[in-house]
C-alpha positions in Angstrom: 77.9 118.4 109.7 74.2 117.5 109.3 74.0 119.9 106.2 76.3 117.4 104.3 74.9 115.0 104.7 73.5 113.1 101.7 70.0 111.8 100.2 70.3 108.1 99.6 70.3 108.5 96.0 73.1 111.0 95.5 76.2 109.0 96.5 76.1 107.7 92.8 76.0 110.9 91.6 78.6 112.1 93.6 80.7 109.2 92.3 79.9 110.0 89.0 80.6 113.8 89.5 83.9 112.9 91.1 85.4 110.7 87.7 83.9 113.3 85.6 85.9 116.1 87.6 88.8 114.3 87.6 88.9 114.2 84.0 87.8 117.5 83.6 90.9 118.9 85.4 93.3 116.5 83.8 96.0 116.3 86.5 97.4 112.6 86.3 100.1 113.9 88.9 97.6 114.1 91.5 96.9 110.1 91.9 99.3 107.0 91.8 96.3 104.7 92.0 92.6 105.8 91.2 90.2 103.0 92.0 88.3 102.0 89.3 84.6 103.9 88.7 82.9 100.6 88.4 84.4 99.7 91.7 83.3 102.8 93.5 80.0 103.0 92.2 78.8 99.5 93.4 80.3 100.7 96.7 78.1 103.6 96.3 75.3 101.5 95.8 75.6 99.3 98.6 75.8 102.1 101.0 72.8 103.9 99.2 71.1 100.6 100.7 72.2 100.4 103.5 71.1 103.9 104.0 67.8 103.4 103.3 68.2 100.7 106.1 68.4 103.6 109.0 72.4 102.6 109.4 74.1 105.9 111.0 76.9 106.8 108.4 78.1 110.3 109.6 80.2 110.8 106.8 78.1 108.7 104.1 79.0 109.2 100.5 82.0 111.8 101.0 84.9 111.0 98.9 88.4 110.7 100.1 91.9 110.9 98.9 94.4 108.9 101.0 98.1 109.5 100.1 100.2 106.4 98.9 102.3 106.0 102.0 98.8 105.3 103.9 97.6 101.5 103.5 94.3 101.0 101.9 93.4 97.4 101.6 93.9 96.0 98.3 95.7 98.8 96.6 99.2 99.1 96.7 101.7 101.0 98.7 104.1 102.8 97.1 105.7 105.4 99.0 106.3 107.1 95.7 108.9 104.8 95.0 107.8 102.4 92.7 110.0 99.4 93.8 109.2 100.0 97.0 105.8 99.4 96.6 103.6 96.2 98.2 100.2 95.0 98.3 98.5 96.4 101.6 96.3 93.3 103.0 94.5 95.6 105.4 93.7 99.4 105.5 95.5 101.7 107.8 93.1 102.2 110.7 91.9 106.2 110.0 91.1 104.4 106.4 88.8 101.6 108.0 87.6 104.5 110.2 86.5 106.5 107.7 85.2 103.7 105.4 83.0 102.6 108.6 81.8 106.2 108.6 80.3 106.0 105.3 83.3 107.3 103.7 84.2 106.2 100.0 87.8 106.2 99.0 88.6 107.0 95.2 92.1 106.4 95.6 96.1 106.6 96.6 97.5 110.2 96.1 101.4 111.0 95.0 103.6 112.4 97.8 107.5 113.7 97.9 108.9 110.1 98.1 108.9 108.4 101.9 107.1 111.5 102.8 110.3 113.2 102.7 110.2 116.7 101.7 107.4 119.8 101.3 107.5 120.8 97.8 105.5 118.0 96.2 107.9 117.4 93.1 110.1 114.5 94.9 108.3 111.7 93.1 109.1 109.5 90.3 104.9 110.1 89.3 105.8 113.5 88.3 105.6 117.3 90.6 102.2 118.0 91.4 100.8 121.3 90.5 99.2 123.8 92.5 95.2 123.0 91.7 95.2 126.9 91.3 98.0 127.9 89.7 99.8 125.2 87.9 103.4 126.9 87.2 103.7 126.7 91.5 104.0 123.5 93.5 101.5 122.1 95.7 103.7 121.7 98.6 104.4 118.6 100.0 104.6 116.1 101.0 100.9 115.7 100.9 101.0 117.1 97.7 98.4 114.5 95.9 96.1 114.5 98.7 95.9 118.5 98.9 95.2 119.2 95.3 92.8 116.4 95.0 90.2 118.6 97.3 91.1 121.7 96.0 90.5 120.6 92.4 87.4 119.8 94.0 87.5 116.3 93.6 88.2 114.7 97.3 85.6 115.8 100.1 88.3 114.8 102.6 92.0 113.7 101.8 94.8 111.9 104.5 98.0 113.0 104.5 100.6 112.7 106.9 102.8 115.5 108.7 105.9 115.2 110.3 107.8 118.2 109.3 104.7 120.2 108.2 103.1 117.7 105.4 99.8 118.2 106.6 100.0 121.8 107.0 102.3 123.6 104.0 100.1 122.0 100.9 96.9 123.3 103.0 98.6 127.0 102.3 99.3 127.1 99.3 95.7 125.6 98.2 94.2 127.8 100.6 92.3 124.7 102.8 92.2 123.1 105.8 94.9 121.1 107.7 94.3 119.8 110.9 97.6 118.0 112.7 96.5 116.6 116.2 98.1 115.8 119.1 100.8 113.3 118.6 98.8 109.7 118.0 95.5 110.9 119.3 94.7 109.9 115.3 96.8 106.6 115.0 99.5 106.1 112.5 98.7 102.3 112.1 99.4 101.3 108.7 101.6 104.1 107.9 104.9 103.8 106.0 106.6 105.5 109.0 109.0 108.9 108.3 110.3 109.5 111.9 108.1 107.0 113.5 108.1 109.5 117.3 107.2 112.7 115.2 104.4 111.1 112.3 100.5 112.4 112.0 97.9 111.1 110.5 96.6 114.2 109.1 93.3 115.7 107.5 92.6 118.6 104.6 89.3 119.4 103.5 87.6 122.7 102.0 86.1 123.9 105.1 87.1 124.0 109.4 83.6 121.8 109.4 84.4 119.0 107.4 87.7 119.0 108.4 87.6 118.8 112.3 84.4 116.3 111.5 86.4 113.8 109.8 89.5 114.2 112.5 87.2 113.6 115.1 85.8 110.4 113.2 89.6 109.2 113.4 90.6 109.6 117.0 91.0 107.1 119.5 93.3 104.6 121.2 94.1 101.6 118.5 96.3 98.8 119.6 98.4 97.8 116.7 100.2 101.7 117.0 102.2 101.6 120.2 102.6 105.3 120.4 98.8 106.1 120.2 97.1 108.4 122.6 93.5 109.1 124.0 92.6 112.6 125.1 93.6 112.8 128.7 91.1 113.1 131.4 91.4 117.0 132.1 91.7 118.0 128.1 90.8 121.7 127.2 87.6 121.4 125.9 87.5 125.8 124.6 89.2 128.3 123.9 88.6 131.6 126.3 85.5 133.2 125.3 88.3 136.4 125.5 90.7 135.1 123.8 95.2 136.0 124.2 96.9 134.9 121.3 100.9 135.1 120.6 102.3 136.4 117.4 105.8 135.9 116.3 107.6 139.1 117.1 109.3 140.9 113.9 112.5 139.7 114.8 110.9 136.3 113.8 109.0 137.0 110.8 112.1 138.2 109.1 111.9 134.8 106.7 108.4 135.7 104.8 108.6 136.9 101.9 107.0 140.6 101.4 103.6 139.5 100.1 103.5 136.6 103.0 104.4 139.5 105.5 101.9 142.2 104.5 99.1 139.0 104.5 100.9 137.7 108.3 99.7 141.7 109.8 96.1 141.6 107.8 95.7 138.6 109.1 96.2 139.7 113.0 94.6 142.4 112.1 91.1 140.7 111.3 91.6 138.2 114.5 91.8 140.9 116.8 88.9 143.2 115.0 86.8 139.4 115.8 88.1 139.8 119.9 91.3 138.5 119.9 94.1 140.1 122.5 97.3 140.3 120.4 100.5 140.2 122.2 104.3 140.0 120.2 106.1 137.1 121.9 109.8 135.9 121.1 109.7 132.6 119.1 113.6 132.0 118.4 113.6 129.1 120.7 110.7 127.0 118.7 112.9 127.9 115.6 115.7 127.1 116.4 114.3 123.6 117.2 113.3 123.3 114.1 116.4 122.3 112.6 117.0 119.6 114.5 114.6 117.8 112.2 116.8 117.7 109.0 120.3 119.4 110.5 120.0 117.1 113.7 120.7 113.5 114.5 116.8 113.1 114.5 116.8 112.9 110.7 118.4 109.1 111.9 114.8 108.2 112.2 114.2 108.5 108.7 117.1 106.1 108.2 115.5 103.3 110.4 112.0 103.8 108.7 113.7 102.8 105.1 117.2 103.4 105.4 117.9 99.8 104.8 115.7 99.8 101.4 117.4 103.1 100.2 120.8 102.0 100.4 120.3 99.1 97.8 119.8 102.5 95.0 116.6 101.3 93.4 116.0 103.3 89.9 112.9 105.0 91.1 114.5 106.9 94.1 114.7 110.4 93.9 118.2 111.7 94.3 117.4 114.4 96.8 115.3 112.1 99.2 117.7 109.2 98.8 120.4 111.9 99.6 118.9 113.1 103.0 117.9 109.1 104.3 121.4 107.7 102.9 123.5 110.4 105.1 121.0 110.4 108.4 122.7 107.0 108.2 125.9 107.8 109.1 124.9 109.9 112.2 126.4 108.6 115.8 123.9 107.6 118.6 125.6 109.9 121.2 124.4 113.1 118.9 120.8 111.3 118.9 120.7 111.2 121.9 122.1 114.9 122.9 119.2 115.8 120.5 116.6 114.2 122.7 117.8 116.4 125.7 117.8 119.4 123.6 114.2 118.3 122.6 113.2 117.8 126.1 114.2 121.4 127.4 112.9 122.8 124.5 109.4 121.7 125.5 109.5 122.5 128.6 110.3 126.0 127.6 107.5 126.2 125.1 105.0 125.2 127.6 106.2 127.9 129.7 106.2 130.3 126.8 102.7 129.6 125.6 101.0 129.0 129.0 99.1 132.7 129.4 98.0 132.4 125.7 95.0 130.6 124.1 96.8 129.7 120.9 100.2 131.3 119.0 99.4 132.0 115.9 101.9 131.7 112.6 102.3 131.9 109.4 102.4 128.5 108.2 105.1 128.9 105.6 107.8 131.6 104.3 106.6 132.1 100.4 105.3 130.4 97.3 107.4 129.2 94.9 107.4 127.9 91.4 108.6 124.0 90.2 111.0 125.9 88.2 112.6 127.6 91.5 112.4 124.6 93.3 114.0 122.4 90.6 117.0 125.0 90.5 117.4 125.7 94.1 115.5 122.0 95.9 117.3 121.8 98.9 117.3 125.6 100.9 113.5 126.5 99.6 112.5 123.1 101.4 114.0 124.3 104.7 112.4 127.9 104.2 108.9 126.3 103.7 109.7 124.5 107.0 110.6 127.2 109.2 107.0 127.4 110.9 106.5 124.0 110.7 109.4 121.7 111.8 109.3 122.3 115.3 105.7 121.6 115.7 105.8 117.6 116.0 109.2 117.8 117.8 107.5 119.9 120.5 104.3 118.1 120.9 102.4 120.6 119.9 98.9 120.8 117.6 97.9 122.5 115.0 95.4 123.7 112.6 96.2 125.4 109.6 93.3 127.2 108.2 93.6 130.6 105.4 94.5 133.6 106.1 93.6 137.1 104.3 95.3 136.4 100.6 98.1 137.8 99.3 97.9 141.5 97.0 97.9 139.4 94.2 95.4 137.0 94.9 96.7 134.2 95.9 96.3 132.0 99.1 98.0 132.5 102.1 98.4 130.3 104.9 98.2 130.5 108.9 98.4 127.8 111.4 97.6 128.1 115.3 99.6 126.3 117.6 98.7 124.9 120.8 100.7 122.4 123.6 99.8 119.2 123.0 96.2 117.9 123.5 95.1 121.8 123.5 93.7 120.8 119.7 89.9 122.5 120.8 91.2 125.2 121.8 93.2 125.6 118.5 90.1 125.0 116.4 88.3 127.7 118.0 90.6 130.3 117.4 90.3 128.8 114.0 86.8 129.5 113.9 86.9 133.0 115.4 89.0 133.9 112.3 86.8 132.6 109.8 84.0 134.5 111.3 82.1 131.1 112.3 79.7 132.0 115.1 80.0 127.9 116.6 83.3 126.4 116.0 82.6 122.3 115.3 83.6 119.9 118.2 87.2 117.6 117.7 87.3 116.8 121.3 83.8 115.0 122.2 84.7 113.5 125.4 83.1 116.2 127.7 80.8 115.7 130.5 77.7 117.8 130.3 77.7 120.2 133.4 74.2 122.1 134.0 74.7 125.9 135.9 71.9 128.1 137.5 73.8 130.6 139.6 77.2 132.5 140.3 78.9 130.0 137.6 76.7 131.3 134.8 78.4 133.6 132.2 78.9 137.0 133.4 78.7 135.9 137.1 81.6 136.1 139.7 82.5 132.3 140.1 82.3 131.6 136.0 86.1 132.2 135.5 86.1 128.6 137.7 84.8 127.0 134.8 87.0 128.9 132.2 89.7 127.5 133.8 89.2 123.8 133.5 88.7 124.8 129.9 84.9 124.3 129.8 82.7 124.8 127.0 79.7 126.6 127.1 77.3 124.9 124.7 73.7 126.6 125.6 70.8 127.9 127.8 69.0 125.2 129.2 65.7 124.7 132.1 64.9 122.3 134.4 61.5 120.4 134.5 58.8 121.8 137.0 60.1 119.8 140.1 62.6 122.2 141.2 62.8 125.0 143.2 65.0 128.0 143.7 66.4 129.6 146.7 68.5 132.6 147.8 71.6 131.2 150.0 73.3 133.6 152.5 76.8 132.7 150.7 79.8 134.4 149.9 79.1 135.5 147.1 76.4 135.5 146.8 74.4 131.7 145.0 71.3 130.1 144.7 70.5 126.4 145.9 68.1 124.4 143.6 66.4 121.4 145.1 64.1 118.9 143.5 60.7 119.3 145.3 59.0 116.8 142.9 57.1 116.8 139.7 54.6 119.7 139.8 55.6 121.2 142.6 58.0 123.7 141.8 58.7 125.4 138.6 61.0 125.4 135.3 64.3 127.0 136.3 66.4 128.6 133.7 70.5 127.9 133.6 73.2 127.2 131.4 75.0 124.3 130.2 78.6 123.5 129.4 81.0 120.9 128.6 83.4 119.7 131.1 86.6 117.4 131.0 85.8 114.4 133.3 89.3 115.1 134.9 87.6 118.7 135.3 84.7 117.8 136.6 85.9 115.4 139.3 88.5 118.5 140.6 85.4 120.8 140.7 83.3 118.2 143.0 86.5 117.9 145.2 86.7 121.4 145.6 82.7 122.0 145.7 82.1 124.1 149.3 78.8 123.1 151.1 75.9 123.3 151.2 76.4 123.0 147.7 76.6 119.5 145.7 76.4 117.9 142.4 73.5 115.6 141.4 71.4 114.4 137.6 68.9 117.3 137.0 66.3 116.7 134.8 65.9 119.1 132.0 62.8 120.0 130.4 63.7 118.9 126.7 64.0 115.3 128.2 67.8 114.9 129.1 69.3 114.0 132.2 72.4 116.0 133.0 74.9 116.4 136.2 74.1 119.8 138.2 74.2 122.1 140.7 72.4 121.6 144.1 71.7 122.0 147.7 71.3 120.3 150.4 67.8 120.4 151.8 68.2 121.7 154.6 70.2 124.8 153.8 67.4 125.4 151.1 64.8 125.4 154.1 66.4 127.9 155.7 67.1 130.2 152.7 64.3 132.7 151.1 62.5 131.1 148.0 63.1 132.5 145.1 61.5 130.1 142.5 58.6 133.0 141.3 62.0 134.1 138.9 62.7 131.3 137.3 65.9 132.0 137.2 68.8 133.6 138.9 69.9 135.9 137.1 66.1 137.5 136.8 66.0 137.7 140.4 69.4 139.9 140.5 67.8 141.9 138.2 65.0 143.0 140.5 67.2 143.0 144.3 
């Protein structure tokens, strides 16, 4: 992220560049409120000062989008429903996040009314175009949000995702969409959809910017009661070997020819970058799917506005007023057979997805025009949501990131799916596909681990550390008060004791990233004489580490002349 990062006098200019873009393009669908430029810019100048000041703004001066069913504080709500709409007297709390990041918002972007729909035309503001092709639809219901950074207007844009909001518009505009785990990002301030399947969600240009900005929003926040932390054993990589699922055929029967052909280039360039490719049956997750709109869960929908719909204000949109008015009418017992249904079906998709790093999918079936979606609203909405329903009813994370393009040029969309609070590992596999040697960090709760024998990479007690889901993160050495010795183990390890400044040498290891829940399994399994203890590095830091005891050091042969381990295999 520290390439983005901005001189202190370009946030004007940015500002400026921003309201000159947005007239340039001249898509008034896009925004239901735009801030005024007077407005922004003294916020632009303040934080230019504040800048010069030394404060730590890790995302100063980027511009954000934040779609209208997301409170920002003086600017009104609207849902897309203009009599709906009231004046929000505090921002949602990934707003005030962002904004305490440096973060500047320009303003509220249209959305399929109540979030309620992923074609982006539901609105009384008018169907957003596709920022690349104007006669197809952005996708919804993040529409605004979506278009407004790939118009090249919004740095970063919010959305939300319940059914696949946060992933679909990302597809079709050929950017980033990153869904985590269920209320690790909180949905405080949020006009609720189904209020047990809502995400806060983040688009941006690039895996960088996006994962940056979703990390900036995480965290426990007391006003949402269903927020989440990371738990203390979270996966903190991806295998450096990577096993990824693919839908088999059977299941990518709904893409439309050009979305196929893209699907198989696709795999093909993940597993030409090292991915292990293996056909899995996904009929199970689809058919789960449906119990989003077809099930008695759509009676969520009904208690987040039901009440408000039912009074027929002008500015509803027939279809979305449609959908909320019947979920209505639905009777508990069904709800609650749904739930079990639910239940099972995650149980089964943790099963299914346990020997695999990530499944990856297409994220929707096709591309269509406003024209074919005016004529024909209801069925292409449930194609575009056949990869994407079941994600948030599963507890599952995603991020949706492009694939190879179509034939004919256009963007096409894949999204890899993990079990819930996997979301590093999912980024990674993200990565890998883009061809980005370092993948950027959305889980930053890991505990620094240093190595210096068999757990090293390419040494026989390393796949210890793969398992807990550790993250190698770079070749480090010790200060000169160490020294190295050969123990008689099984197999074979070295024990490094601290001797005392000066009187040993640098020794050469590796360091990774651990989950504290990982770390405190791997002490209670630790067999002597080995322990853990703070090693000081060279560079400064520091860090928890391998070591002996003395006295089993005494007795084994010095090896501290190598400097390293893995140089003293190399010559016995």
């Amino acid at each position: 992220m520290t390439a983005r990062l901005l001189d202190n006098a370009s946030v004007t200019a940015r500002v400026a560049a921003a309201y000159a873009r947005i007239t340039e393009v001249d898509r008034p669908e896009v925004w239901i409120t735009l801030r005024p430029r007077d407005e922004l810019t003294a916020e632009a100048v303040e934080l230019e000062r504040r800048l010069t000041e030394g404060a730590n703004l890790p995302l100063a001066g980027l511009l954000v989008a934040v779609k209208d069913n997301i409170d920002v504080a003086g600017l009104p709500t609207t849902a897309a429903c203009p009599e709906f709409a009231y004046p929000a007297a505090e921002s949602a709390a990934a707003v005030a996040r962002l904004v305490e990041a440096g973060a500047l918002i320009l303003g509220k972007t249209n959305l399929d009314q109540f979030a309620t729909g992923l074609v982006g035309t539901r609105s009384p503001y008018g169907a957003v175009r596709n920022a690349l092709r104007p006669e197809l639809i952005a996708g919804g219901s993040s529409s605004g949000s979506a278009a407004a950074v790939a118009l090249g207007i919004a740095d970063i844009a919010l959305g939300t995702d319940t059914a696949g909001s946060g992933r679909v518009p990302a597809a079709l505009h050929g950017i980033v969409g990153i869904k985590a785990s269920l209320g690790v990002i909180p949905a405080h301030g949020v006009v609720p959809a189904c209020a047990d399947y809502d995400a806060v969600t983040v688009f941006a240009a690039d895996l960088d910017l996006a994962v940056t900005a979703a990390a900036t929003l995480t965290g426990a926040e007391p006003r949402d009661p269903r927020s989440r932390v990371w738990p203390a054993d979270v996966a903190l990589a991806a295998s450096p070997r990577p096993k990824v699922a693919i839908p088999r055929p059977a299941d990518l029967e709904p893409l439309s020819p050009a979305y196929r052909a893209a699907f198989a280039d696709t795999v093909a360039t993940l597993r030409d970058r090292g991915a292990t490719i293996t056909e899995i049956d996904i009929s199970e997750l689809l058919e789960a799917a449906r119990l989003l709109y077809d099930g008695a869960i759509v009676a969520e929908r009904y208690a987040a506005v039901g009440e408000f719909v039912s009074k027929g204000a002008a500015g509803l949109d027939p279809t979305v007023a449609g959908i909320i008015s019947a979920a209505g009418q639905l009777d508990a017992h069904l709800f609650a057979a749904d739930l079990d249904t639910l239940a099972v079906a995650r149980a089964a998709t943790t099963a299914l997805l346990t020997d695999y790093d990530g499944l990856l999918i297409p994220t929707t079936t096709e591309h269509p025009s406003i024209a074919e979606v005016a004529a024909d609203p209801v069925a292409i909405n449930r194609r575009l949501g056949t990869y994407t329903n079941f994600c948030n009813l599963l507890d599952l994370a995603a991020v949706a990131v492009p694939g190879v393009p179509t034939a004919d040029g256009l963007p096409f969309g894949v999204t890899f799916v993990v079990p819930g609070f996997a979301d590093q590992r999912a980024v990674d596999l993200a990565a890998l596909l883009a061809g980005e040697p370092e993948a950027p960090l959305l889980v930053r709760t890991g505990v620094p681990l240093a190595v210096f024998g068999a757990h090293l990479r390419g040494q026989p007690l390393h796949w210890q550390l793969e398992q807990l889901g550790a993250r190698f993160t770079g070749e480090i050495t010790t200060t000169d008060a160490y020294r190295l010795t050969a123990l008689d183990t099984v197999p074979p390890k070295p024990g490094l004791v601290r001797h005392g400044d000066g009187l040993g040498a640098p020794i050469r290891g590796e360091l990774f990233l651990v989950s504290p829940g990982g770390l405190g399994r791997f002490l209670a399994e630790l067999p002597p004489p080995m322990a853990l203890t703070s090693i000081e590095l060279a560079d400064g830091r520091s860090v928890i580490g391998f070591a002996c005891s003395y006295d089993a050091a005494v007795a084994a042969t010095d090896i501290t002349e190598h400097g390293g381990w893995v140089a003293y295999l190399q010559k016995h």
